[in-house]
N, C-alpha and C positions, 0 to 999 in steps of 0.2 A: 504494500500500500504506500503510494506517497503522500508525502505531508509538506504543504507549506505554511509557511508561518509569516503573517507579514505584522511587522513592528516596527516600533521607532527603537534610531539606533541605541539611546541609553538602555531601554529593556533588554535589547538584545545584549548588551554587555551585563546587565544583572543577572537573566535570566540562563542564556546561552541555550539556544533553540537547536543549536545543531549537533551539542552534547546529548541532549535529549530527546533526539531521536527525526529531527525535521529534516528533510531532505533538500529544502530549498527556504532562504530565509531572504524578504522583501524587506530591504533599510531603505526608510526617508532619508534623504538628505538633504533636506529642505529644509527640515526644523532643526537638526542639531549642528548637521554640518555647515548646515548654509545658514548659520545663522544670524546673520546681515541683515534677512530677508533679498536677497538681489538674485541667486538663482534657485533653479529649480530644477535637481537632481532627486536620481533614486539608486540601488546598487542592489545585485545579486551576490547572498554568497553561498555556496551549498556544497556539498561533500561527497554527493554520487558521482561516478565517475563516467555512467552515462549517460547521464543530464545534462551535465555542465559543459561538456562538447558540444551539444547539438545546442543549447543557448548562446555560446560562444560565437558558432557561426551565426547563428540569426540575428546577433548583434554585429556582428562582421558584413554582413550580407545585407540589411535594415540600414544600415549607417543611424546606428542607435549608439553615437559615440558623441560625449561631449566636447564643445570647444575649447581650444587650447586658454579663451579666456576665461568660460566658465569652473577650467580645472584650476587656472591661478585664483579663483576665489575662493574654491573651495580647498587651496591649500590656507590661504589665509583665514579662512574661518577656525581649521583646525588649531590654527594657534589658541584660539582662545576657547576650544574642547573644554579641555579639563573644566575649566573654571563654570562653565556652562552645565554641564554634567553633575560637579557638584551640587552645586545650587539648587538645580533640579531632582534632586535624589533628597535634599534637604527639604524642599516643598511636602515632601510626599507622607 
């Protein structure tokens, strides 16, 4: 049976969906990553091995790639992860 799990990235880091047992896990990264508000990203990550090929091409083949600006945002958002993550885990 497959199973996917779609969450936001901080759950997914509390919980870890792919330890137990998800074959495919759907991260926003919209809200955590991109948390600027300025883009609008989402990320597969999964552990089957043949899943993830035939995803891979469909994102190869789709041109379901982000832009080289969209990725400098989202490396700049990651800078301020942690602190984001905490705070949000504090809310809770």
């Amino acid at each position: 049976m497959r199973a996917c799990n779609k969450r936001w990235l901080f759950h997914s880091q509390q919980k870890r969906p792919l330890e137990l047992g998800a074959d495919i896990v759907m991260h926003s990264g919209t809200k955590y990553i991109g948390g600027h508000s300025d883009i609008i990203m989402g990320f597969l990550s999964g552990n089957d091995d043949k899943i993830m090929p035939k995803l891979r091409h469909m994102q190869n083949t789709r041109g379901a790639h982000p832009s080289s600006f969209d990725c400098y945002l989202a490396i700049r958002s990651l800078w301020t992860l942690e602190v984001c993550s905490s705070e949000a885990f504090l809310s809770f």
